[in-house]
N, C-alpha and C positions, 0 to 999 in steps of 0.2 A: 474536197469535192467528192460525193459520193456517187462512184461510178455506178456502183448498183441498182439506186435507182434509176438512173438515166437509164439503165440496161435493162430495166423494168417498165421502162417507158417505148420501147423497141418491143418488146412481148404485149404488151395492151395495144400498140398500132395492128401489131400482125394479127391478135387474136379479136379485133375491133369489129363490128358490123357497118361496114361504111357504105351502106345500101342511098345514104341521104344528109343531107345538112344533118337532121336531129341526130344521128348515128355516130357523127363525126363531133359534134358537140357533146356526147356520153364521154369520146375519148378523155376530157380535160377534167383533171380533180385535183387537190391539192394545191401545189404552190404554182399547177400550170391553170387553174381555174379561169383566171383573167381571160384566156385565150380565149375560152367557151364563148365570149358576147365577140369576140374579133375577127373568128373563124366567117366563112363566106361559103357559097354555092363554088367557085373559083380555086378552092382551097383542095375540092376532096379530088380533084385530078393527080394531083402532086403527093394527096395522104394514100390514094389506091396503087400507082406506081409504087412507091416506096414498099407500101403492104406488102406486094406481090416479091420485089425483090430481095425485102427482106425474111419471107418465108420461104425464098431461095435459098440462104443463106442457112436456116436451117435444115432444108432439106440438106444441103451438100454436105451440114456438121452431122446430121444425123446417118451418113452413109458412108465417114468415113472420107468425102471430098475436102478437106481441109485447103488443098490449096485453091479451089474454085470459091469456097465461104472467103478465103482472104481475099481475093483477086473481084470478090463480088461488093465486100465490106469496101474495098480500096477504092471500087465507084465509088460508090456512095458516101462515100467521104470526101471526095471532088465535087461530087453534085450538092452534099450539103457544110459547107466549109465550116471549120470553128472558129468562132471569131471571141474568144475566153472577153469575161469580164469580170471584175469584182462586184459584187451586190451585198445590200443591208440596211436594215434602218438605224443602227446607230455601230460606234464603233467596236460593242463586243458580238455583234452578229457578222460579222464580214465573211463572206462565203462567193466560192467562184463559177460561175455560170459558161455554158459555153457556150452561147451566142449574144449580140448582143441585142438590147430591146431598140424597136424599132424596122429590125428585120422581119419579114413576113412571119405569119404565124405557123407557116409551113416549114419554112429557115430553123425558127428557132426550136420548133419541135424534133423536128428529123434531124438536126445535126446533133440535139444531145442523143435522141435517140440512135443515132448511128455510130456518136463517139462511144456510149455506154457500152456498147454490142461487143464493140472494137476493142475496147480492154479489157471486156470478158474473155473474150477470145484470146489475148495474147497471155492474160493472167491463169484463164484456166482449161481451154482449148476446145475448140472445136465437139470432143465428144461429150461436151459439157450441155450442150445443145439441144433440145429432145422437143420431139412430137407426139402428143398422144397416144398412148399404143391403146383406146377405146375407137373402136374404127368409128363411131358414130358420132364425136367432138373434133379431132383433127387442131385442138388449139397447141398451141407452142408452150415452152418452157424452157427454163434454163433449170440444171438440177447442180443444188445443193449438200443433196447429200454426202454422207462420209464418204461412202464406196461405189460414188459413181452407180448409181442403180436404179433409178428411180424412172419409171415407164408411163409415168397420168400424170397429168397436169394439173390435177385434184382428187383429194379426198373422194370427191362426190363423184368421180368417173372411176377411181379404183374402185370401189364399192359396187356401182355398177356393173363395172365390168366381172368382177368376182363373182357377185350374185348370179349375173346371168349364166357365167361358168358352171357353176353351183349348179345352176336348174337345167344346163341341157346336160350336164352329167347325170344328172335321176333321172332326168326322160330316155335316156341311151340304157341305162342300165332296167328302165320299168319296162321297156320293147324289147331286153334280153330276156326277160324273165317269163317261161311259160303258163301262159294263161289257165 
């Protein structure tokens, strides 16, 4: 079972634009695509809850609240229960799923995504957790790195955020400088 992804499917909920049906059918790719045509107007009540609590969750990892992200993840794992299956199309693909088909498309999405969250957290903890430090993005991320250090959720928001560092530093230092 690759927790990883599942736990990468909890970061594309939270960092999602679920403004609308079309917003909430962007969420599905890969081997969750099938969802995209099952999803409903009915569905984004349940994907926005979730959103919200689970970007609790890293608020509380990114501050150092570790037992409020457990006690938060611990809902959420009541609300979206795992119900493991085996799947595959033939006998050398066998692979375990955590919910099973047939449960809502809301079920089956938020409990993997809640169990992935869930053994990130217990595998590598809470300050593992991180928010964009580009105040203008605000998306989520789990950080991988060696040394725990890692502050943007992208390439393209550090860069950002540098460059513009970069440019109010010469504007501070051209207003020091007498005319």
């Amino acid at each position: 079972m690759n927790f990883d992804a599942y736990a990468r499917t909890a970061i594309d909920l939270v960092n999602a634009g679920l403004d609308d049906l079309a917003g909430l059918r962007a969420l599905f790719s890969g081997e969750q695509e099938y969802m995209r045509d099952q999803v409903t107007e009915k569905d984004l009540a349940p994907f926005r809850r979730a959103q919200r609590r689970l970007r609790e969750v890293f608020e509380f990892g990114t501050s150092g609240q570790d037992n409020e992200a457990v006690r938060e993840l611990n809902g959420l794992l009541e609300a979206y229960p795992v119900q493991p299956r085996i799947s595959g199309h033939d006998a050398s693909d066998w692979h375990m799923h955590v919910t099973s088909r047939g449960s809502s498309v809301s079920a089956e999405y938020l409990a993997g995504a809640v169990w992935g969250l869930s053994v990130w957290l217990c595998e590598y903890g809470s300050a593992r957790f991180g928010i964009c430090a580009d105040e203008r993005c605000g998306n989520v991320y789990l950080d991988t790195s060696s040394n725990n250090c890692r502050r943007f959720c992208s390439e393209r928001c550090a860069t950002r955020s540098h460059v513009a560092a970069h440019r109010a530093r010469k504007r501070a230092a051209a207003d020091l400088t007498p005319a």
